[in-house]
N, C-alpha and C positions, 0 to 999 in steps of 0.2 A: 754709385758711390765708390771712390778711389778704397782701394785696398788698406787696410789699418798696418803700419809699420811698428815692428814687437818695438817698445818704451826701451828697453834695455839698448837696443840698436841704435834708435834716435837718439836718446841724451849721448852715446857715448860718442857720434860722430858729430855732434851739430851742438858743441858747446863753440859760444860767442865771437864773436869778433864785427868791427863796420864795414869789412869786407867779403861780408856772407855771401854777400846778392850775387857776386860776382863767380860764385863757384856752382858748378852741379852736381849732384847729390854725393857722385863720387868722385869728385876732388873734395870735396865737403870731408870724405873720410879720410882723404891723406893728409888735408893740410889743416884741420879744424881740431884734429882728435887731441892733440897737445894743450892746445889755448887753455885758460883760464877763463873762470866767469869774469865777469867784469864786477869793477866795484862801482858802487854808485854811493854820493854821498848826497842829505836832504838839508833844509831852511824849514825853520816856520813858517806853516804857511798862512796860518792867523791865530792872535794873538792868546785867544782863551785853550787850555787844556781842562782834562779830565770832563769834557760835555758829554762822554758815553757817546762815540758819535757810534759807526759804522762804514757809511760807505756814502761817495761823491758821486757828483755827475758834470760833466762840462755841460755848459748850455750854450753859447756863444762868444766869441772874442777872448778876454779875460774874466768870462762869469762862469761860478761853480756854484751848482745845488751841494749842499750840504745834510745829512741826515743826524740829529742825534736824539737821543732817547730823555736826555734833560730838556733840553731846548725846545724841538722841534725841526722843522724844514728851515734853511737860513743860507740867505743867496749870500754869498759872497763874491767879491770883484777887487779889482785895482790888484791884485797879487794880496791878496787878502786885508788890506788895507780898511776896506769898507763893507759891511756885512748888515743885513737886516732879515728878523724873521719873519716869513709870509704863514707860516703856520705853527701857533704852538701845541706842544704836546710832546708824545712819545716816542717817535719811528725808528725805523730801523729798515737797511737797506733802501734802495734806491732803482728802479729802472726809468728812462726816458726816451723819448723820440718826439721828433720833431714835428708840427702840424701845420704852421704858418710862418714867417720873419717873427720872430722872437716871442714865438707860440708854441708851447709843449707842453705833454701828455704827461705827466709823471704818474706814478706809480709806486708805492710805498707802506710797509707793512707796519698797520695802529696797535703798539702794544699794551695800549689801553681797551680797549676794544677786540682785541684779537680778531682783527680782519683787515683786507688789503684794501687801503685805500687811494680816490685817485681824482686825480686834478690835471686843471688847466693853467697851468703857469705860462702869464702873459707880462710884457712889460708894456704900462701905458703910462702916458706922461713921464717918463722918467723913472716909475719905480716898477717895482714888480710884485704883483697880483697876484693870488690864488682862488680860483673857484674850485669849490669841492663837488665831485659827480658820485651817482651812486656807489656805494664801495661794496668789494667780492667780500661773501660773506662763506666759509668753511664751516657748514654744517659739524657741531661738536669734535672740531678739528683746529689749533692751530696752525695759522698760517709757518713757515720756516722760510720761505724765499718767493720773489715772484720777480717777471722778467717779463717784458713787452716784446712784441713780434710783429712788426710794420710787413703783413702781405702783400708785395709787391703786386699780386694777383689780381688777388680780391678787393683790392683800397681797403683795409680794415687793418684794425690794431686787435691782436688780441691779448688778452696777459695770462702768461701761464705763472699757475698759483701750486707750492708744492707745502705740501701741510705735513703736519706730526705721523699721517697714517702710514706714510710714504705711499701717497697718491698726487697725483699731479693734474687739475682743472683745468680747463683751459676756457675761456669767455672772452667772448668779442666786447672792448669797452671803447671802439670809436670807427665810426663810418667815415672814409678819408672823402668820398665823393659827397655826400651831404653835407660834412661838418658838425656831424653831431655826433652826441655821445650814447651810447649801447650799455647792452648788459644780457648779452646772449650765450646761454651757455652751448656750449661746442662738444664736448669731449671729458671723460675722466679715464684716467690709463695709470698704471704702477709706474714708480717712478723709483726714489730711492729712498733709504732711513736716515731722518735727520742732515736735508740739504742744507750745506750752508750756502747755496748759492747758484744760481741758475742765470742764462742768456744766451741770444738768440742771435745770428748772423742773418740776415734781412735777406742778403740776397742769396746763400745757400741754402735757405731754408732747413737751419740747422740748428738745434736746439743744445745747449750743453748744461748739466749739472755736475755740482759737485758734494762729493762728503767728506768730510775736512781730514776722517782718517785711512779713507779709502782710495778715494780718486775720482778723475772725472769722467763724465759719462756723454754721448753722445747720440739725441734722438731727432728723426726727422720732424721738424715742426711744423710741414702744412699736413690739416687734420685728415686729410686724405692720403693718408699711410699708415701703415704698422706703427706701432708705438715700441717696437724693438730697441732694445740700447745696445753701444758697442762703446766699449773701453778706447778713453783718449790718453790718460796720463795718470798712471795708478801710481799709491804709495807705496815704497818699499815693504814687506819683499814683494809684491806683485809689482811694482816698479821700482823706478829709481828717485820718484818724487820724495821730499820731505814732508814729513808729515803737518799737520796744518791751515789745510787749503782751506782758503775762505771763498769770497764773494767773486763773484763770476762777472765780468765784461765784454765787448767786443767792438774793434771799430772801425771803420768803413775800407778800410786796406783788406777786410779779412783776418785781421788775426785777432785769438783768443787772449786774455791778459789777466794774469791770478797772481795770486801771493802763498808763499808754504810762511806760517810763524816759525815754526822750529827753528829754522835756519835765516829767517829775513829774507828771502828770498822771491824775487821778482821774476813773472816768464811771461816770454810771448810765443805763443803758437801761431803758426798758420793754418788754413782751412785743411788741410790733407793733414793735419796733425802733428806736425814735425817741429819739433823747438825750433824757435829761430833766433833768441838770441834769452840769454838768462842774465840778471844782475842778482850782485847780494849788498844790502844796506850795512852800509858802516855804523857803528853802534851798539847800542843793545836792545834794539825795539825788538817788537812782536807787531812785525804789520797784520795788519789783516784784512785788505782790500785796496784795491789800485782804482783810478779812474784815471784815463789819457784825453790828453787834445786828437783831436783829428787834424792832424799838421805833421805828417815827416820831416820835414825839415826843420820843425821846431818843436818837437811833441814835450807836452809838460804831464809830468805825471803828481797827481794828487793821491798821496799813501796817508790810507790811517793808522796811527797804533796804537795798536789796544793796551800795550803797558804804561802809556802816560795820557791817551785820551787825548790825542793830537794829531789835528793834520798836518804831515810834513808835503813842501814840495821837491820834485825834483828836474832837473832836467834830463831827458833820452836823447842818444842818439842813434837814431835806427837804421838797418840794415834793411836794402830791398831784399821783401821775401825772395824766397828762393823758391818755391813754388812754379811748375813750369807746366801746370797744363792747361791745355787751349777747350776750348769750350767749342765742340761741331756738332752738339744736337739742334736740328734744326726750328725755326722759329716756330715758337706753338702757339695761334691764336685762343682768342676766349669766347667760349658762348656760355650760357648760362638756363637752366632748367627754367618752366617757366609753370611747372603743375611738379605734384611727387605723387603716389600712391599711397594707402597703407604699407605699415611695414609688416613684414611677413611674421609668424607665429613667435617666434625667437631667434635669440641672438646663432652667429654662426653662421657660416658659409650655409646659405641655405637656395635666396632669394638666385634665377639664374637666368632663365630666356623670358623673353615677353614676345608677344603676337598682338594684333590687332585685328576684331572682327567690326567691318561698315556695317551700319544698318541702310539698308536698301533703300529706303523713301525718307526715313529722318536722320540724317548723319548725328544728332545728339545723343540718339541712344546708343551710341557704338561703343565698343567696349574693348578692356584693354585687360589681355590674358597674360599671366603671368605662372612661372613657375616656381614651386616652393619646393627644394627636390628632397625633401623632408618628409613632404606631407602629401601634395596633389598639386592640381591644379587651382589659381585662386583667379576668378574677376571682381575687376572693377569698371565702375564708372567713369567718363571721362575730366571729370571730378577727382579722381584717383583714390573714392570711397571702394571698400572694400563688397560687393556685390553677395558673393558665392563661394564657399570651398567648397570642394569636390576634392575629396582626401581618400586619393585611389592608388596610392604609390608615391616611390619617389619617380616624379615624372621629372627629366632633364632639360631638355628641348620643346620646345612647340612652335606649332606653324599651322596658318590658317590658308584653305580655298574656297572661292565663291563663283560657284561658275553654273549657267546651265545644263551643264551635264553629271551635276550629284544631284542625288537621287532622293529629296526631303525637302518639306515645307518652306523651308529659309535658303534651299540648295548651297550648304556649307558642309562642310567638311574638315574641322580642328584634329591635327594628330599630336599625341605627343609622346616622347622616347620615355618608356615604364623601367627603371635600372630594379626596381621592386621582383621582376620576372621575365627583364628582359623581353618585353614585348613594346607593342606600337599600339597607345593607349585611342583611341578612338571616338570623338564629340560631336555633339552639331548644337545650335541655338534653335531654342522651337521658338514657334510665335509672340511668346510672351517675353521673349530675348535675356529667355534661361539657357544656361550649358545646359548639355544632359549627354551623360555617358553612351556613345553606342555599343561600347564591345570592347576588345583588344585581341590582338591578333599577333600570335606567337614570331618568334626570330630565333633560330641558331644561335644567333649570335654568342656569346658568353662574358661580356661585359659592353651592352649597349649602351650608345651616349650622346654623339649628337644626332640634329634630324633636320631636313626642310622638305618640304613638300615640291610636287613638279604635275603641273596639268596640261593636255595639248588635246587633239584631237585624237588621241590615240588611248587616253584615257588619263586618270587621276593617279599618282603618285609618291609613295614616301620612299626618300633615301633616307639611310641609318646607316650609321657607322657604330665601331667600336674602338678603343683602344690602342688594337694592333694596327689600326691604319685602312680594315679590312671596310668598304662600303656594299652596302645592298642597297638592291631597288626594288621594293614590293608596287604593284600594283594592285588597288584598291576597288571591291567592287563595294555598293549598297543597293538594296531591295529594299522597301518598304523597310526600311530604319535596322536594317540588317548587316554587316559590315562582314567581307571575307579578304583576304589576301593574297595574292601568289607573289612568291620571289620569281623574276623576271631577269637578274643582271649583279654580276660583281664584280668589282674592282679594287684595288687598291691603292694608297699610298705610302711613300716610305716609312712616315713613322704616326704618331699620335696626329687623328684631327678632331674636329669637334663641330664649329660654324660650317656651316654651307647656305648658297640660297642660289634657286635657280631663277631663268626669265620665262616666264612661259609662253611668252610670244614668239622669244628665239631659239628655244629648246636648246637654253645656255646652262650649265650647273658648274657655278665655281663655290670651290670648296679652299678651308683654311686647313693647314697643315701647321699645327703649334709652333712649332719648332725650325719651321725651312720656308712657309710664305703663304700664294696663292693658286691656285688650281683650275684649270680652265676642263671639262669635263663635257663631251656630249647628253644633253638630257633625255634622248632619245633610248628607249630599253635596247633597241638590236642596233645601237650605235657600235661599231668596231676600233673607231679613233681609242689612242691611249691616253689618261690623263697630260695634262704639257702646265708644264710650271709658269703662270703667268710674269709673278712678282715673288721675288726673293727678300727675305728678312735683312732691311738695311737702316742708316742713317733716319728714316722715316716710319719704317713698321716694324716695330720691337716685341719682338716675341714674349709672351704667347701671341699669338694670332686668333686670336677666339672669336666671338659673335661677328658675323655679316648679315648684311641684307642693302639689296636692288630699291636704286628710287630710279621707278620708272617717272621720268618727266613726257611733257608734250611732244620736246622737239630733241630730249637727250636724258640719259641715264648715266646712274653715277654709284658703285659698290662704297657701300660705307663698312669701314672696318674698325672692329676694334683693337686697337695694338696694346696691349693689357701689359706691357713693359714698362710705359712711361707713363697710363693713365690718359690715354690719349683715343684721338681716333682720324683715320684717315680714308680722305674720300679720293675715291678715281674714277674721271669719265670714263666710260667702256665706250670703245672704238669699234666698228671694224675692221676686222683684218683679212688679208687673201684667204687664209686656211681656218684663221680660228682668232676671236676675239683681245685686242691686246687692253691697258691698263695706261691709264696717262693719270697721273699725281696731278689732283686739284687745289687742296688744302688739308693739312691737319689742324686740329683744335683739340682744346679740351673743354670740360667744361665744369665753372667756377661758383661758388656760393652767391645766392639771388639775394645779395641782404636784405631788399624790399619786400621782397616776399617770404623769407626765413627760411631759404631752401639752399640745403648747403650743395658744395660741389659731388663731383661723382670722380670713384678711381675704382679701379682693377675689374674693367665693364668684362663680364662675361657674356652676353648674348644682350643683342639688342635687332630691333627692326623699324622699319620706315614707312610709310605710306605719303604718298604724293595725290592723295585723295582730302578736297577741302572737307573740312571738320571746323565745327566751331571753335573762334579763335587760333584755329592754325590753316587760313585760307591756303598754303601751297603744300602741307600734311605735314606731317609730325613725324620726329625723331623720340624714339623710346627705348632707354638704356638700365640695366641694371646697375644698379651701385652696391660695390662691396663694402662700403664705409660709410654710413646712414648718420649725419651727426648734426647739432645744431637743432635739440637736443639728441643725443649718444641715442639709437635707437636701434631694434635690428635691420634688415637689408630690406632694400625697397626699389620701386622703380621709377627716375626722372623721365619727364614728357619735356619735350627742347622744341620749339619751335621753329621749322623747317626754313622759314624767310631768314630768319640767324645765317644758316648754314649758307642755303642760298647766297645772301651778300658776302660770304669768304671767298664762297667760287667765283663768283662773278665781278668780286672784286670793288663793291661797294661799300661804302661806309656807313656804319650801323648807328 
């Protein structure tokens, strides 16, 4: 997200002129700071006043939705010449987008009813229709503003609804890929007191309100993020707006479009927040909402005023933004969860690494571990029913081995990093394909925290790190269900790491470094090599660097990482090399809400892992991530299951 520029700095260099586009930010202050706003003068723009309207919508060519609280919804067209109402009643406010040729979603608040209602406004034969879908209903809450958000992502619409509590809903009300209409709730987050107006940038994924004596605000709108706001254009003295701001818009150039009453004043923002051009209405109205054409070259703006109950038109002539940044994050494909788990105990950074234990002869029993670093260890089913807690600390990390050289019934071996006391928590699966505590087994350490495991013929293995970068390597014995430890080896890294995963066949251990990248490490204890920096933090893996893990394939392997920067994750074949293994960029993805199945997307993955072992319903294995943002409905943190042939077609370049 571009840097917020203080309001006091922007108005004072970046008042108006039609030869904005042509300057950069600073010639913008040498030659801009003198000008004057522009005057703008209006027409009627249809014939009836005082209807109590609010606010417009362009639909098409010369047709405009119209909202009022006498009337109802009422198209008008021809430059307001011809008008019919498709719904009567009481509303107020207006958002829209598009679904089909002369097909849209509208969305508008019933003040008879106090709740958000919403349609499909279609024109057939000649006139234009309304069907009514189910409407957002605000549990002992007045609706105040609501505003559609076309996920370019996900194909879905959803409408964020901000009510009297100043809380802000958010509900999925249309599937772009079916054609049908929704009512899936997403998300509830604080928002602000008494919006007058809220809207959405489609493709910045940017959410803005406003409060008519404060200012406007601006939050990320896909529900995989923080719901954090940051000041866009506050009212004097915290800026330099007038006070008044109404109903909120936006349109497909990117820029934002409000009204201040006090002054009759008109503004266009662009997406990085910078005025870019300001008009003030000749008269004496009290506007209090703008709607525009999407046409530079010809843009018509539709103003309401509140002082006579009238739409006026006017014309604009705009200035190309001045806005000059290039967009070089690289292309993020889409995969999508296709299982979740229980969610863990409560809300909060809680839910963190997941492992995966095969069952030997029935792969349906296999089980998917997970960490809740609150509480313990929790399993589930492959199902992603919640099995088992084991509530023995805050365990951070975990990691599973199965090998004939552990020493127990099931010959497993589950470790997981204990921050409770700083030890190395210690499991196996008995027959009956129950966890069960072996023991834990102390560490110096003094702030332990990631962990993976490493087995060879030399024997069984947990690395553990802490904070300062510092790694150890214990070596694992068991007896007869007995578990001891010796530290064997340390090493370091420059700063914070966390993920690791080794190869046990190559006696390979790459490790993430948060902050600087990837680590290529011998897994061998009396190994003398020094760590060597595979992959550096770039264009493609955004720091943090957190959870990895190794999909061993038939004929090739591939590090899956998570880049917890962008919400993303990125895979690289692992090569050969003369001295030590190098890293070749396969694909990034992320991954996005399964509408069909009511499984939302995943962001800020901190530990995830892989198996390339078939499993029912994921014949080439499965991808298993934590999600820090559990929603669809709002829950606490849980873990997605993704199915491994997804992945697979990125790499290999087929189509899904």
């Amino acid at each position: 997200m571009p840097t917020l520029k203080p309001l006091a700095y922007a108005l004072s260099i970046l008042t108006f002129t039609a030869t904005l586009g042509a300057c950069s930010s600073q010639d913008a202050h040498s030659s801009l700071a003198e000008q004057t706003t522009l005057k703008l003068s209006s027409t009627p723009f249809w014939q009836q006043n005082n209807i109590q309207g609010s606010q417009a919508a362009w639909l098409v060519d010369n047709i405009w939705l119209l909202a009022s609280e006498s009337q109802g919804l009422i198209v008008v067209s021809k430059n307001g010449q011809h008008s019919e109402v498709v719904k009567a009643g009481n509303f107020e406010t207006l958002s829209v987008r598009s679904i089909a040729e002369n097909t849209f979603l509208v969305a508008s608040i019933d003040n008879e009813h106090d709740q958000v209602a919403m349609f499909t406004l279609a024109k057939n034969n000649g006139h234009w229709q309304l069907t009514e879908h189910p409407a957002i209903v605000v549990p002992q809450a007045k609706p105040d503003a609501v505003c559609l958000f076309n996920n370019l992502d996900t194909g879905s619409i959803s409408a964020f609804v901000a009510d009297v509590r100043g809380l802000m809903t958010e509900t999925i009300v249309y599937n772009l890929a079916s054609g049908k209409t929704a009512n899936i709730a997403v998300r509830e987050f604080a928002a602000v007191n008494e919006a007058s107006g809220c809207a959405v940038n489609d493709v910045s994924q940017q959410l803005f309100i406003s409060e008519e004596e404060l200012g406007i605000w601006q939050m990320n709108a896909n529900a995989e993020s923080t719901a954090a706001k940051h000041p866009v254009a506050m009212v004097t003295p915290f800026g330099e707006l007038a006070s008044g701001i109404g109903a909120l818009t936006t349109s497909t150039d990117g820029s934002l479009w409000f009204t201040t009453s006090s002054d009759n004043s008109l503004y266009r923002y662009n997406t990085e927040h910078n005025l870019q051009q300001k008009w003030q209405l000749a008269g004496e109205q009290s506007i209090a909402a703008v709607a525009v054409t999407d046409n530079p070259a010809d843009t018509q703006a539709i103003i309401y005023d509140d002082e006579t109950g009238a739409y006026f038109s006017s014309q604009l002539s705009l200035a190309p933004l001045s806005s000059h940044t290039t967009n070089t994050v690289a292309k993020t494909a889409h995969v999508y969860a296709n299982m979740q788990t229980t969610p863990v105990a409560a809300f909060g950074d809680a839910a963190d690494d997941p492992a995966i234990w095969v069952h030997p002869t029935d792969a349906s029993k296999s089980l998917v571990l997970g960490t809740d670093k609150r509480r313990g260890l929790m399993v589930y089913n492959l199902a992603g029913e919640q099995t088992q807690a084991l509530e023995v600390g805050r365990v951070n990390n975990v990691d599973v081995r199965q090998n004939s050289n552990i020493d127990n019934p099931t010959q497993t071996l589950i470790a997981a990093s204990n921050r409770s006391e700083n030890s190395i928590s210690l499991f196996t699966v008995d027959l009956q394909n129950n966890v069960q505590l072996l023991g834990s087994v102390a560490t110096n350490l003094s702030e332990i925290y990631g962990l993976c495991m490493y087995s060879s013929h030399s024997g069984n293995y947990v690395f553990v790190n802490d904070k300062s970068g510092l790694y150890q390597q214990y070596k694992i014995t068991n007896q007869q269900q007995k578990v001891a430890a010796e530290l064997v080896r340390e090493f370091k890294l420059p700063s914070q790491p966390e993920g690791c995963s080794s190869d046990d066949n190559n006696g390979e251990l790459f490790a993430g470094e948060e902050d600087a990248g990837i680590w290529f490490i011998d897994a061998e204890p009396d190994a003398k090599q020094a760590p060597i920096l595979l992959q550096s933090i770039n264009e493609l893996l955004i720091d943090d660097v957190e959870g990895m893990e190794i999909y061993q394939g038939e004929n090739e392997r591939f590090l899956v990482v998570s880049s917890q920067g962008d919400n993303s994750y990125v895979v690289y074949r692992i090569n050969k090399g003369e001295n030590h293994p190098t890293l070749e960029f396969t694909s990034k993805f992320n991954i996005i809400a399964n509408l069909a199945q009511g499984i939302d997307g995943v962001s800020e993955t901190d530990g995830l892992t892989v198996t390339a072992k078939s499993l029912p319903g994921y014949p080439l294995g499965v991808l298993i991530v934590q999600d820090g943002y559990n929603r669809m409905p709002q829950q606490p943190q849980n873990f997605k299951l993704v199915d491994w042939r997804q992945v697979h077609d990125l790499i290999h370049g087929s189509s899904q």
